[in-house]
TORNU-673986 format. One line per 8 residues: number of its first residue (from 0); their letters; for each residue x, y, z of N, C-alpha, C, O. Coordinates in nm, 3 decimals, always signed. Each point is the difference from the previous one (the first is absolute). Example, Ala and Ser with C-alpha at 12.3 -4.5 7.8 and 13.67 -1.06 7.14 Angstrom:
% TORNU-673986
0) AS) +1.319 -0.569 +0.780 -0.089 +0.119 +0.000 +0.090 +0.120 +0.000 +0.104 -0.002 +0.066 | -0.139 +0.107 -0.138 +0.082 +0.119 +0.006 -0.077 +0.109 +0.073 +0.051 +0.111 +0.017;
% end
This chain:
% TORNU-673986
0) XXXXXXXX) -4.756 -7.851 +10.718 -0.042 +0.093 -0.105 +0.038 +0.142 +0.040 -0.032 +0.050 +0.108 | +0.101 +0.012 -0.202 +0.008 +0.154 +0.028 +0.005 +0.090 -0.110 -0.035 -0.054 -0.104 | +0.067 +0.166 +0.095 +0.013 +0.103 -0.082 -0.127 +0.038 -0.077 -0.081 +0.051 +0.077 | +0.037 -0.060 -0.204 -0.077 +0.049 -0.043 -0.115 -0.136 -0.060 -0.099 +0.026 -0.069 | +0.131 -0.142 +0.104 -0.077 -0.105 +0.027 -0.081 -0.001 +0.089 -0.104 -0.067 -0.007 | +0.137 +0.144 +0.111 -0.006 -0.042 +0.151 -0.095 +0.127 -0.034 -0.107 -0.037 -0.048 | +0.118 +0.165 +0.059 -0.097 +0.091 -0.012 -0.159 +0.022 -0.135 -0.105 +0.064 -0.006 | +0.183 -0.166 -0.080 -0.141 +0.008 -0.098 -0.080 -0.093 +0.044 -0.108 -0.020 -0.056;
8) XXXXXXXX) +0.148 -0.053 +0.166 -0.102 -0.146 +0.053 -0.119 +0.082 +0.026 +0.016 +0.121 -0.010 | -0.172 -0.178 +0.051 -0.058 +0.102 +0.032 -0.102 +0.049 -0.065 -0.121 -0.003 +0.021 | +0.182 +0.046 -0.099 -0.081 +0.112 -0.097 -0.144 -0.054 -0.076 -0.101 +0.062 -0.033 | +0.134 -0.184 +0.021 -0.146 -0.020 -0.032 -0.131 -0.029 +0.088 -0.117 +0.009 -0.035 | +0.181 -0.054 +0.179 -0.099 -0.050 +0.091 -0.030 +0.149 +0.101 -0.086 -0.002 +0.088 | +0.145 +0.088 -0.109 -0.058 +0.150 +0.056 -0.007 +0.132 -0.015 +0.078 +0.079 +0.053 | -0.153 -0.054 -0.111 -0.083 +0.126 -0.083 +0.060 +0.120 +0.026 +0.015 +0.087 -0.085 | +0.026 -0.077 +0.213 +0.114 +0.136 +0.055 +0.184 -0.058 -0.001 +0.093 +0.056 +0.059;
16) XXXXXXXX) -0.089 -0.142 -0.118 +0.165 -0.045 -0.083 +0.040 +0.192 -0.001 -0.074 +0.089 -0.041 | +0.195 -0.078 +0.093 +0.040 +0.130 -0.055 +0.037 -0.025 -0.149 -0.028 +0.095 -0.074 | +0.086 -0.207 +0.013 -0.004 +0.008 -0.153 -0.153 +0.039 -0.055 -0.001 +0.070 -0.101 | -0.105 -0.102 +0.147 -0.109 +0.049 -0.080 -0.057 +0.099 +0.013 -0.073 +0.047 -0.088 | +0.104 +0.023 +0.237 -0.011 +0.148 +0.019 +0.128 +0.109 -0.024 +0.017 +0.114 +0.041 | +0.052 -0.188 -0.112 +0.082 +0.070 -0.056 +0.001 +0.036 -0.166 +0.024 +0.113 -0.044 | -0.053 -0.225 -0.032 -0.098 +0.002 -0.125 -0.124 +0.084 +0.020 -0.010 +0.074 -0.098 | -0.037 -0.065 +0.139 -0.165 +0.056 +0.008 +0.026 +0.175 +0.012 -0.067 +0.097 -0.033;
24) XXXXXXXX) +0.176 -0.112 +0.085 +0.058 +0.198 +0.083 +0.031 +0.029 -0.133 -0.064 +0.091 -0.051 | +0.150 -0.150 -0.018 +0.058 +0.026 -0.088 -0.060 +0.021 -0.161 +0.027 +0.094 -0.075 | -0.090 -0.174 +0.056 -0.105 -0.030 -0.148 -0.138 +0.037 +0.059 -0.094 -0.010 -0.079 | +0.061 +0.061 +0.230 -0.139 +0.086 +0.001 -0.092 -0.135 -0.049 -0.041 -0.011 -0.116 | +0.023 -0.056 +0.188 -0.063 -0.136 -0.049 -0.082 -0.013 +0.156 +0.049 -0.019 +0.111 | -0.214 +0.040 -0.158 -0.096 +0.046 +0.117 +0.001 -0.115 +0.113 +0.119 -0.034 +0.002 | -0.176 -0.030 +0.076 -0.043 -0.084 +0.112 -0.078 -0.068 -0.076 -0.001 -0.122 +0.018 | -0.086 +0.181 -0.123 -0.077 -0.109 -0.011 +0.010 -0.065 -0.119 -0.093 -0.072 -0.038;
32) XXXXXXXX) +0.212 +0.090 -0.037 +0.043 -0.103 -0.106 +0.077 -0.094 +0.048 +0.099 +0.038 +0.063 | -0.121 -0.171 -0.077 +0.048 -0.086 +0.044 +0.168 -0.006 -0.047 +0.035 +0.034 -0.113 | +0.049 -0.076 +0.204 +0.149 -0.084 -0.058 -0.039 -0.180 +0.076 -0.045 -0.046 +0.105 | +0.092 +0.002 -0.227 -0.016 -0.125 +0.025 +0.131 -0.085 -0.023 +0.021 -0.042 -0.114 | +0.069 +0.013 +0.218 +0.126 -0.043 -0.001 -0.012 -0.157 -0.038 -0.053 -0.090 +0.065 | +0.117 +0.085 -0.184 -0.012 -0.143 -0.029 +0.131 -0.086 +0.044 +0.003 -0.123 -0.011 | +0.092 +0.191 +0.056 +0.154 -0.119 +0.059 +0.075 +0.188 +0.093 +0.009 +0.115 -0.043 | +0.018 -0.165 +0.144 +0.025 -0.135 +0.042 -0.059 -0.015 +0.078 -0.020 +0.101 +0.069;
40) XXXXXXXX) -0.058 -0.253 -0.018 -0.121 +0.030 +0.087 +0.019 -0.140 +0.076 +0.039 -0.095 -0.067 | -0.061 +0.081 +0.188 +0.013 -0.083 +0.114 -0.016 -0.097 -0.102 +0.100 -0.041 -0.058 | -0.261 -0.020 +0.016 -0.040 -0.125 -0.053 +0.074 -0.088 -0.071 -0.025 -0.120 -0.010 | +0.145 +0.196 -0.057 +0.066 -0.075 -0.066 +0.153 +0.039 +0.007 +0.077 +0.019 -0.094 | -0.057 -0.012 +0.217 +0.115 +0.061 +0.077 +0.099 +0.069 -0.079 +0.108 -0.039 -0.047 | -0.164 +0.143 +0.042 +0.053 +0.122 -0.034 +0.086 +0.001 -0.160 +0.084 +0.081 -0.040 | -0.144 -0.206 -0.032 +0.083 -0.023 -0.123 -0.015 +0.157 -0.124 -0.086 +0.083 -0.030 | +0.214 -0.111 -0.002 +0.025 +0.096 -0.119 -0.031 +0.010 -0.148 +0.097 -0.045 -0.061;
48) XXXXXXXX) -0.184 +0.082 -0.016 -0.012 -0.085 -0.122 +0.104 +0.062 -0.146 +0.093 +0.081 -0.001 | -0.133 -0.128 -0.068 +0.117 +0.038 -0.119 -0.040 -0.060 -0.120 -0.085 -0.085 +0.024 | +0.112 +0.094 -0.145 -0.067 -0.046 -0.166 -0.146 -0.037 +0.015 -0.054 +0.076 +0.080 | -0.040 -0.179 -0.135 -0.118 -0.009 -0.015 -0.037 -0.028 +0.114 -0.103 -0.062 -0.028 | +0.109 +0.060 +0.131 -0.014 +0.000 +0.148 -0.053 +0.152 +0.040 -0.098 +0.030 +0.068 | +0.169 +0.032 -0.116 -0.011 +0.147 +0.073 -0.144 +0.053 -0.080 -0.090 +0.062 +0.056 | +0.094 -0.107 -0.217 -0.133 +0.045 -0.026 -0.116 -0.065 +0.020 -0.111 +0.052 +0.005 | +0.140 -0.188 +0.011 -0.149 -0.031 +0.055 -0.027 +0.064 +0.140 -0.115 +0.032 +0.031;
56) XXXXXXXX) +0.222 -0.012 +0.056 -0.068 +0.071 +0.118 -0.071 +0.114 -0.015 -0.111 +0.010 +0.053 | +0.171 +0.101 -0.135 -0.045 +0.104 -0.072 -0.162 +0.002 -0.038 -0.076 +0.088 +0.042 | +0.030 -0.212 -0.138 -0.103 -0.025 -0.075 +0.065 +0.042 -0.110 -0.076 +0.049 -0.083 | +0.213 -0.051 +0.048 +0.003 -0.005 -0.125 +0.048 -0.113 -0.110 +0.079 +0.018 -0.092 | -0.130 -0.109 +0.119 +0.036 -0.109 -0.067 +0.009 -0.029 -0.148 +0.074 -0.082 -0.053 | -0.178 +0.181 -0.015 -0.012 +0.018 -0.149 +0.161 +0.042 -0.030 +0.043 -0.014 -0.114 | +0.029 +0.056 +0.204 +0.145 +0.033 -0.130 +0.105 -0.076 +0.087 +0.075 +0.054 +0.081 | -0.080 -0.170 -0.106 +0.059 -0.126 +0.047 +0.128 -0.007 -0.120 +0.121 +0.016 +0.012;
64) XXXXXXXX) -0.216 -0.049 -0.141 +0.091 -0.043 -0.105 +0.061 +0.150 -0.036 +0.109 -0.028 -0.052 | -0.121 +0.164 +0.052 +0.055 +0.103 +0.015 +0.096 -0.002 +0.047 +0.095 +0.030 -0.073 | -0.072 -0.059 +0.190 +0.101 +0.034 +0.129 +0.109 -0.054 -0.016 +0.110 +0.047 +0.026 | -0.160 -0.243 -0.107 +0.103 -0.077 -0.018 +0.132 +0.032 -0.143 +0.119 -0.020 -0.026 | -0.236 +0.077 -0.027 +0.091 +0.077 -0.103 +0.101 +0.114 +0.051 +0.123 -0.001 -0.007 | -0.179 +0.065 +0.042 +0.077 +0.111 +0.092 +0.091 -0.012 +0.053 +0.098 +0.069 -0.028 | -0.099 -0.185 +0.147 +0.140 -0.024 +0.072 -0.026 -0.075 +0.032 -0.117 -0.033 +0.016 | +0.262 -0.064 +0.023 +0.019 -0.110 +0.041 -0.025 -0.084 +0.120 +0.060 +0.074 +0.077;
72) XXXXXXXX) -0.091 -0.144 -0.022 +0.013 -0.068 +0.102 +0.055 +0.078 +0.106 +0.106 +0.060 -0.016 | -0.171 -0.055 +0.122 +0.038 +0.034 +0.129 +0.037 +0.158 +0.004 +0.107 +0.050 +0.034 | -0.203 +0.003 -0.071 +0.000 +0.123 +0.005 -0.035 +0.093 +0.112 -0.054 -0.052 +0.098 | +0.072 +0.158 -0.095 -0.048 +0.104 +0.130 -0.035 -0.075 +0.111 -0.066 -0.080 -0.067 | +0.055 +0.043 +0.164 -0.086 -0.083 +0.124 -0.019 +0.161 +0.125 +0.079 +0.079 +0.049 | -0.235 -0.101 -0.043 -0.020 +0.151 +0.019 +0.004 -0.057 +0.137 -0.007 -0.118 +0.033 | +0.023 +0.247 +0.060 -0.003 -0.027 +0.116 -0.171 +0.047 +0.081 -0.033 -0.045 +0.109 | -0.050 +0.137 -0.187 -0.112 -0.005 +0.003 -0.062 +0.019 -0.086 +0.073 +0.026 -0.096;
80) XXXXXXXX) -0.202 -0.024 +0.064 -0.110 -0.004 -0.124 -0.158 +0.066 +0.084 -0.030 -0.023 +0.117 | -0.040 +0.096 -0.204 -0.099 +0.042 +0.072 -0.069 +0.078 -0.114 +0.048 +0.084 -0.077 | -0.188 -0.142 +0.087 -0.133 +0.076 -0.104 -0.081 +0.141 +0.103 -0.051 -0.004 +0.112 | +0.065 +0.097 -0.191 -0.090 +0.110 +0.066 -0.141 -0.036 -0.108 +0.014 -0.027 -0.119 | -0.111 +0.032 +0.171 -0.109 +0.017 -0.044 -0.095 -0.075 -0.152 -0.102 +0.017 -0.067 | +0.271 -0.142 +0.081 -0.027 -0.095 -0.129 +0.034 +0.089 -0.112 -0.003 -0.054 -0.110 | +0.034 +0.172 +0.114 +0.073 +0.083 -0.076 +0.150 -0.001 -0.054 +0.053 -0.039 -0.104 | +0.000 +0.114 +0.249 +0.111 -0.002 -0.033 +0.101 -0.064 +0.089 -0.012 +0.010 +0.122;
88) XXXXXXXX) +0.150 -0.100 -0.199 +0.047 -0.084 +0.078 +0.149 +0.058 +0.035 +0.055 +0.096 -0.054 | -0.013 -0.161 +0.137 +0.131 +0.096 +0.134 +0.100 -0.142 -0.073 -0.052 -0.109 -0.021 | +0.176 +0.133 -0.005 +0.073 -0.057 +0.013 +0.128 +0.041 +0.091 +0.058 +0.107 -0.019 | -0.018 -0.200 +0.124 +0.044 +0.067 +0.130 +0.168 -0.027 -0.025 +0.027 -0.093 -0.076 | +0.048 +0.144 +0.115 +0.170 -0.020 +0.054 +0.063 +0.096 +0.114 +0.032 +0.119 +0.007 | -0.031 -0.238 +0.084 +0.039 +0.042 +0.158 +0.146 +0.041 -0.004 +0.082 -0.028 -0.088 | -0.063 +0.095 +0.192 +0.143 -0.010 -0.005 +0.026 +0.031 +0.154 -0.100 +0.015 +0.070 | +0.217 -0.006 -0.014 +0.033 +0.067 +0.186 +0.115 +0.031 -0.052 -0.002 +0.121 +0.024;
96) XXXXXXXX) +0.144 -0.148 -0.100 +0.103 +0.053 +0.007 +0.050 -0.015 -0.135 -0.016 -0.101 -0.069 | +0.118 +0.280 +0.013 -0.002 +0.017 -0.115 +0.059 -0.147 -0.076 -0.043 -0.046 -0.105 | +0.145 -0.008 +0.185 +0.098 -0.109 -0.074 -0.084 -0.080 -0.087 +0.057 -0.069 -0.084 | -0.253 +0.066 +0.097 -0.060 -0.137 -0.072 -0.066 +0.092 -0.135 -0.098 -0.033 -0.067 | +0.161 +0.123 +0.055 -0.031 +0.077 -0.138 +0.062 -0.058 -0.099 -0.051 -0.032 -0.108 | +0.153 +0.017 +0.141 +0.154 -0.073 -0.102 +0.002 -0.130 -0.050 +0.032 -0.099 +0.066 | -0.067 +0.101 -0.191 -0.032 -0.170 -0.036 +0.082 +0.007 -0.178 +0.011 +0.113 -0.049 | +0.035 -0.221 -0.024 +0.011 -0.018 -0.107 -0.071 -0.109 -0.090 -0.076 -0.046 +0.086;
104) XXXXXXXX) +0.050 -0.024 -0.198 -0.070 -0.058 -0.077 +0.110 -0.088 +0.026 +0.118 +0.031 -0.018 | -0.164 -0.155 +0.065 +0.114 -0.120 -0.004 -0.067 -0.112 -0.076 +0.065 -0.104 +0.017 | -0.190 +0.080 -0.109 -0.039 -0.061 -0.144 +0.099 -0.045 -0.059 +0.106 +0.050 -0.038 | -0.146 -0.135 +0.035 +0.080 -0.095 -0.171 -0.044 +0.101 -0.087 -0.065 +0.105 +0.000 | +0.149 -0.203 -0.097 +0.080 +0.055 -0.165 -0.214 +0.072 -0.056 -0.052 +0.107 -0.032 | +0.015 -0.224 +0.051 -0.126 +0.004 -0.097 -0.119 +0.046 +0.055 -0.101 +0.029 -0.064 | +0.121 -0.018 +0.231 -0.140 +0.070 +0.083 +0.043 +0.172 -0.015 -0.074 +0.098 -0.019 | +0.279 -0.112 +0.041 +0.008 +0.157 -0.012 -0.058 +0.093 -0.128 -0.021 +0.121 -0.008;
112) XXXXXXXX) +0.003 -0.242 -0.099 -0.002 +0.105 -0.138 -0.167 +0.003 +0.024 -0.047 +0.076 -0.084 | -0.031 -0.119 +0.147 -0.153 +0.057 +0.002 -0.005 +0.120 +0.024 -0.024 +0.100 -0.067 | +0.068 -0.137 +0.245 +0.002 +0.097 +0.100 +0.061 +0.140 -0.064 -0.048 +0.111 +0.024 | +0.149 -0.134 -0.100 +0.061 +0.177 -0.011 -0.096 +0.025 -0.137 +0.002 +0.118 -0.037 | -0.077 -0.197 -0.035 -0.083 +0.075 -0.136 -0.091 +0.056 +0.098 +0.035 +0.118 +0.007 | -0.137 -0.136 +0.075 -0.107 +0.012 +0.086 +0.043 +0.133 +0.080 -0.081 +0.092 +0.014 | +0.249 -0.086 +0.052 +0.019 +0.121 +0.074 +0.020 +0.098 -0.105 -0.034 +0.114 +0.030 | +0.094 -0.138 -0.177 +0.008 +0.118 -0.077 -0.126 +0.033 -0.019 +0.006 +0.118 +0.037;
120) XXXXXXXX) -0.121 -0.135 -0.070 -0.139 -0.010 +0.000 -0.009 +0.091 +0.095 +0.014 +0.117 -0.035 | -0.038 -0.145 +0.172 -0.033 +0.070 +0.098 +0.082 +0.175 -0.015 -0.055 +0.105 -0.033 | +0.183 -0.125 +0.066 +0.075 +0.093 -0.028 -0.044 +0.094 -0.087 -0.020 +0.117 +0.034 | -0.002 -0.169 -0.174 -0.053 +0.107 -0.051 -0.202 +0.076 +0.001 -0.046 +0.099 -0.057 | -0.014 -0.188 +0.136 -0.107 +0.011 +0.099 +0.078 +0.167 +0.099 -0.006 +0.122 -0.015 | +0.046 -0.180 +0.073 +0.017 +0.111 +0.116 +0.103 +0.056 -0.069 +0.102 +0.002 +0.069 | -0.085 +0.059 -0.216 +0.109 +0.113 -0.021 +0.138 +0.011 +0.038 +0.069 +0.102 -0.006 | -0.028 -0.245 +0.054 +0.115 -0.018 +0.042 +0.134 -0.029 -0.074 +0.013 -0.122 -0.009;
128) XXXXXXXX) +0.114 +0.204 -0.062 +0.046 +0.005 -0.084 +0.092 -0.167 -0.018 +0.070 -0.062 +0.079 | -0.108 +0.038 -0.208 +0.092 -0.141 -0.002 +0.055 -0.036 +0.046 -0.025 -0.107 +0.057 | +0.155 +0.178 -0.046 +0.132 -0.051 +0.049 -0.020 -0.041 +0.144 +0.035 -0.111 +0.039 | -0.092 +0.205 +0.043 -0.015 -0.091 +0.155 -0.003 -0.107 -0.018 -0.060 -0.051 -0.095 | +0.141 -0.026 +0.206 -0.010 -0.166 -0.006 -0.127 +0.001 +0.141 -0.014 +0.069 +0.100 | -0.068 -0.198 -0.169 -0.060 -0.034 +0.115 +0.007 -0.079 +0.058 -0.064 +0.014 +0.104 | +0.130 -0.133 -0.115 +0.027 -0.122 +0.011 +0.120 -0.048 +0.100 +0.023 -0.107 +0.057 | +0.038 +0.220 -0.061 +0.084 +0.048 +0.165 -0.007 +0.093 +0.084 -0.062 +0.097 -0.044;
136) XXXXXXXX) +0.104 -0.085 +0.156 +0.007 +0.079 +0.094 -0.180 +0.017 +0.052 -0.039 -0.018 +0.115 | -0.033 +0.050 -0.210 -0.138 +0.003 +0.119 -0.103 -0.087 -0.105 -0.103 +0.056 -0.036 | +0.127 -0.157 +0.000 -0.053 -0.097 -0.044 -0.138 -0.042 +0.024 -0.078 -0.016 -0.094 | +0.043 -0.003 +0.224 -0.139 -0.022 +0.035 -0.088 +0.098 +0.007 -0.122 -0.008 -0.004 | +0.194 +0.106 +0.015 -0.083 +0.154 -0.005 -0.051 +0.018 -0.205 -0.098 +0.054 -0.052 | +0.187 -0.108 +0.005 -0.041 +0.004 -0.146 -0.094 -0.078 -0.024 -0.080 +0.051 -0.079 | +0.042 -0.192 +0.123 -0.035 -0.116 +0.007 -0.159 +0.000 +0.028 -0.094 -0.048 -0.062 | +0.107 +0.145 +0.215 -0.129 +0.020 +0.035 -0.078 +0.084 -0.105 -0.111 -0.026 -0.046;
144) XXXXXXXX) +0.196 +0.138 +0.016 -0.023 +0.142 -0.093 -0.099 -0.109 -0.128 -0.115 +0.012 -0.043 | +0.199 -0.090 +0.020 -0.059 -0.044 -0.181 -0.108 -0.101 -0.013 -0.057 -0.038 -0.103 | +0.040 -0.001 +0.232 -0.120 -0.119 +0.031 -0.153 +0.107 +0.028 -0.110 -0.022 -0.051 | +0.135 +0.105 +0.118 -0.095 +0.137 +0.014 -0.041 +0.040 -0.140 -0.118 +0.004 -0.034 | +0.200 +0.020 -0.029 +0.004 +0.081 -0.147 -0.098 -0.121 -0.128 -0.101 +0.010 -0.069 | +0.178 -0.090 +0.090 -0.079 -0.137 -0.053 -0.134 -0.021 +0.047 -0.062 -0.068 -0.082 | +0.001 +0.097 +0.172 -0.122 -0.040 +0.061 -0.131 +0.176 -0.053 -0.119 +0.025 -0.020 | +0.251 +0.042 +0.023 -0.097 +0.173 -0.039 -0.012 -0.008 -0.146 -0.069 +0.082 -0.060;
152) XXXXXXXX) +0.158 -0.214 -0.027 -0.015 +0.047 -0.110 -0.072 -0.105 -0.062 +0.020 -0.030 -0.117 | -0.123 -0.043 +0.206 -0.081 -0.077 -0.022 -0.117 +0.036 +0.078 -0.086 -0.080 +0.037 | +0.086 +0.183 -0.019 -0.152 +0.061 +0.049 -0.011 -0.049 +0.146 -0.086 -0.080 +0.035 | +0.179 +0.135 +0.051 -0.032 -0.042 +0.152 +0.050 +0.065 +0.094 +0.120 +0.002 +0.027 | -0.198 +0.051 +0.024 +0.056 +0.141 +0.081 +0.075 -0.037 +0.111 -0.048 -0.013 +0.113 | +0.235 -0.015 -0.159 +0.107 -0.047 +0.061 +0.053 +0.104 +0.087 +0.043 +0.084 -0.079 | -0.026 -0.051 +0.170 +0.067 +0.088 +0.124 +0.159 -0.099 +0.063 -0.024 -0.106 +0.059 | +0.137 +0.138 -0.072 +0.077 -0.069 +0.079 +0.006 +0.092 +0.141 -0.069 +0.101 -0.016;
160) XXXXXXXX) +0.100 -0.103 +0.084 -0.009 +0.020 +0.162 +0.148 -0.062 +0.067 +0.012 -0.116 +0.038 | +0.094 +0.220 -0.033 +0.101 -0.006 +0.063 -0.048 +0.020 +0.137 -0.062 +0.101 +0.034 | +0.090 -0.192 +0.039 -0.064 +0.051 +0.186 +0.202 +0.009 +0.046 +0.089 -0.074 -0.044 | -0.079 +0.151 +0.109 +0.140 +0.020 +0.071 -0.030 +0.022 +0.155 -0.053 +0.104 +0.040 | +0.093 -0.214 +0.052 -0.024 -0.004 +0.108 +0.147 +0.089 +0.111 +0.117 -0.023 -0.031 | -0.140 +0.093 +0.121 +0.059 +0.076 +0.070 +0.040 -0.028 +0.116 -0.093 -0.045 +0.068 | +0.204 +0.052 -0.008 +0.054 -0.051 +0.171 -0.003 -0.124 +0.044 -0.015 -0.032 +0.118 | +0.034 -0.070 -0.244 +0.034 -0.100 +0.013 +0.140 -0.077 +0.074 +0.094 -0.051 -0.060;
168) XXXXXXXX) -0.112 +0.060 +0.191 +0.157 +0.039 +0.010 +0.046 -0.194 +0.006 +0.117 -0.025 -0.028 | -0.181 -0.056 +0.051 +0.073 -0.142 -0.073 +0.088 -0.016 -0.115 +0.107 -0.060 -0.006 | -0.170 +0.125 -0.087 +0.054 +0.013 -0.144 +0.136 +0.109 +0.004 +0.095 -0.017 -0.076 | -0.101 +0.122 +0.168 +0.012 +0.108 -0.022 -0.049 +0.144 -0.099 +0.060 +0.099 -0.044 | -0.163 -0.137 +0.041 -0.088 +0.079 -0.111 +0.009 +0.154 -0.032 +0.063 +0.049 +0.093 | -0.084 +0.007 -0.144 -0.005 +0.175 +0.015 -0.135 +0.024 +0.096 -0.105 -0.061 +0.018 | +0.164 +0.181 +0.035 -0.071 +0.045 +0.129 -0.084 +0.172 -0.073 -0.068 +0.081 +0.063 | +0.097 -0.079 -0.169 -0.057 +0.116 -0.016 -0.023 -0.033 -0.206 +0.060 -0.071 -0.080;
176) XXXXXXXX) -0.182 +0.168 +0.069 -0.074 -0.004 -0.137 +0.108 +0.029 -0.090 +0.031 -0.085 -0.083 | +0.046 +0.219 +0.092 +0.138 +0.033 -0.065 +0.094 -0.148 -0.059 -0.012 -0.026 -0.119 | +0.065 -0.029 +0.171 +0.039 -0.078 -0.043 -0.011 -0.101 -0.082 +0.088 -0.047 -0.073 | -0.234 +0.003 +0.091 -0.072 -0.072 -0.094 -0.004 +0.048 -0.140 +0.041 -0.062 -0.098 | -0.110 +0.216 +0.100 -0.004 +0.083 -0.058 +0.154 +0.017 -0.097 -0.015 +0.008 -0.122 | +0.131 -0.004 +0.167 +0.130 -0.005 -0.069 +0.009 -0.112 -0.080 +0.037 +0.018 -0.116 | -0.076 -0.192 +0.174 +0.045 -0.070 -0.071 -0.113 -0.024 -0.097 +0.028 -0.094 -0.074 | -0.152 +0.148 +0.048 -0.090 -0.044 -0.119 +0.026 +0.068 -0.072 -0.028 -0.037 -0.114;
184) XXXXXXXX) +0.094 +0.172 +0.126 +0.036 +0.095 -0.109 +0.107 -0.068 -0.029 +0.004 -0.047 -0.113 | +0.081 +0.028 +0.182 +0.112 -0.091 -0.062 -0.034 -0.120 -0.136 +0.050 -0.007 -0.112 | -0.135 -0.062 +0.165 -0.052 -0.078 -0.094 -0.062 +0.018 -0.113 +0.011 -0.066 -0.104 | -0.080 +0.162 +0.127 -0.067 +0.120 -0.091 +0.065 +0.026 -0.148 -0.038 -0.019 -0.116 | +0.209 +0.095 +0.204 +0.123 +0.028 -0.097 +0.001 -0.057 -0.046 -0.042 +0.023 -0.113 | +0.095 -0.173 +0.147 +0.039 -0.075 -0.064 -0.092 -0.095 -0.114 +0.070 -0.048 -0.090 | -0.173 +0.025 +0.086 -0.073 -0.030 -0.027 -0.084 +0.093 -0.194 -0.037 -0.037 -0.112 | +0.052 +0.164 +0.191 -0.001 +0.111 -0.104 -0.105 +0.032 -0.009 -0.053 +0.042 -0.103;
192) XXXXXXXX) -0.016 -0.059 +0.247 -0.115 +0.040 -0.003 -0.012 +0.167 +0.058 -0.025 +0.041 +0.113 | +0.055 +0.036 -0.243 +0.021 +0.129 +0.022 -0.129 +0.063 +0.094 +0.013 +0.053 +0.110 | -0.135 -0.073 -0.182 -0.147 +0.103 +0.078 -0.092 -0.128 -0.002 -0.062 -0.065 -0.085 | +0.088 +0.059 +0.244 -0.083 -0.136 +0.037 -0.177 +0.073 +0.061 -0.093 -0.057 +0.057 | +0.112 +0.233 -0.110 -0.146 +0.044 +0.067 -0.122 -0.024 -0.082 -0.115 +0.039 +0.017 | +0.193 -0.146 -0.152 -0.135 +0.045 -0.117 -0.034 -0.214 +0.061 -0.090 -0.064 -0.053 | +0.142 +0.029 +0.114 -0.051 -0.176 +0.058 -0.093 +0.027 +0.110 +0.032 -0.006 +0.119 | -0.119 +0.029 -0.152 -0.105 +0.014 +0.121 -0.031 -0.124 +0.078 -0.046 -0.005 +0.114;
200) XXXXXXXX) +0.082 -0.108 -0.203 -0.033 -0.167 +0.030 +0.159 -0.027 +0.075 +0.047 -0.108 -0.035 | +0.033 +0.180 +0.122 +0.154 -0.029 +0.020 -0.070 +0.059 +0.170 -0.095 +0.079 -0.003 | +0.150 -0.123 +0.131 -0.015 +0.054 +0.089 +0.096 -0.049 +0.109 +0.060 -0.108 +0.001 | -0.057 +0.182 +0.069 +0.108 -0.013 +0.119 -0.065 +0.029 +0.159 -0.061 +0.100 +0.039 | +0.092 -0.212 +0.028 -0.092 +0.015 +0.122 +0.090 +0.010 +0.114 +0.098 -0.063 -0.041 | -0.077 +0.091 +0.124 +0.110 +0.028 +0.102 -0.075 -0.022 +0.172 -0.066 +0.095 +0.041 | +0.077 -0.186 +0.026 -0.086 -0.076 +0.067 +0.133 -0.025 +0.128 +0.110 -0.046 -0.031 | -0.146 +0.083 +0.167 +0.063 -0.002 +0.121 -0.041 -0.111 +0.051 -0.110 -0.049 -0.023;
208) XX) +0.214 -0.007 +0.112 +0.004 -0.108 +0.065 +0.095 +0.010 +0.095 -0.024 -0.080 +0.091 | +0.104 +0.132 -0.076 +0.075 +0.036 +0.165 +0.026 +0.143 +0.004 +0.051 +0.050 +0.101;
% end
């Protein structure tokens, strides 16, 4: 196990995880509100969840038949999940090196035509001008974006949580915040997500490890 698998292990079985004291620095989230990491967690070795899986871990099981409408099969598979205070829920995406930003929609004929009604949806959610394609070049970054958006627009206080891990040198990872920093704006561009300061529910965590 390595890269950003290898560093989100953890996080649920110890309370000083730099991922959760790195959330907490960041969103000002006291000691004594609980985070309650629901994956990935020893007991069930470290599994990832994804479609009605991910919301029953959540407790959100009421928008089951929602979701299925929404999108297709085998959607997002988060790499962590976590309730603050039975409130509000963390949807996590790890990363150690820029190259796992870069993804395209490789769906069939009939899952792709969900998937892109659902991202135009979103898109125009976050003010993002049509024409951006989302469905290439940073694909999962859209993916995550519209599963968040879907969950806020059903009354559920959705946070996605980019964690970007640092000095990963297996992977070869970026060694400094700057860089990270270049390629989300990159994505950003492309994406068309002009003023990402009015997403208060959008966050970026930047977390050392060598």
């Amino acid at each position: 196990m390595k890269g950003s698998l290898r560093w989100i292990q953890g996080v649920g079985e110890n309370t000083d995880h730099p991922v959760t004291l790195a959330l907490r620095a960041q969103l000002k989230i006291d000691r004594d509100v609980s985070i309650d990491w629901r994956s990935p967690r020893q007991a069930d070795d470290f599994a990832e969840y994804r479609d009605v899986s991910f919301l029953d871990l959540l407790g959100l099981s009421h928008l089951a038949d929602q979701l299925r409408d929404f999108w297709p099969p085998r959607g997002p598979q988060w790499d962590a999940l976590a309730v603050a205070s039975q409130v509000r829920v963390f949807l996590v995406e790890a990363k150690a090196h820029i190259g796992e930003m870069h993804s395209d929609c490789a769906a069939g004929r009939a899952s792709r035509e969900r998937i892109s009604l659902s991202l135009d949806k979103a898109k125009q959610a976050f003010g993002a001008p049509s024409p951006h394609d989302w469905l290439s070049g940073y694909y999962q970054y859209a993916n995550r974006l519209a599963h968040v958006q879907f969950l806020r627009q059903h009354d559920v206080d959705a946070h996605l949580v980019g964690v970007y891990f640092l000095g990963d040198t297996d992977v070869r990872g970026p060694q400094e915040i700057a860089a990270w920093a270049r390629a989300i704006d990159d994505c950003h561009d492309v994406l068309g997500l002009l003023d990402t300061h009015n997403l208060a529910f959008l966050h970026h965590l930047f977390v050392r490890v060598g």
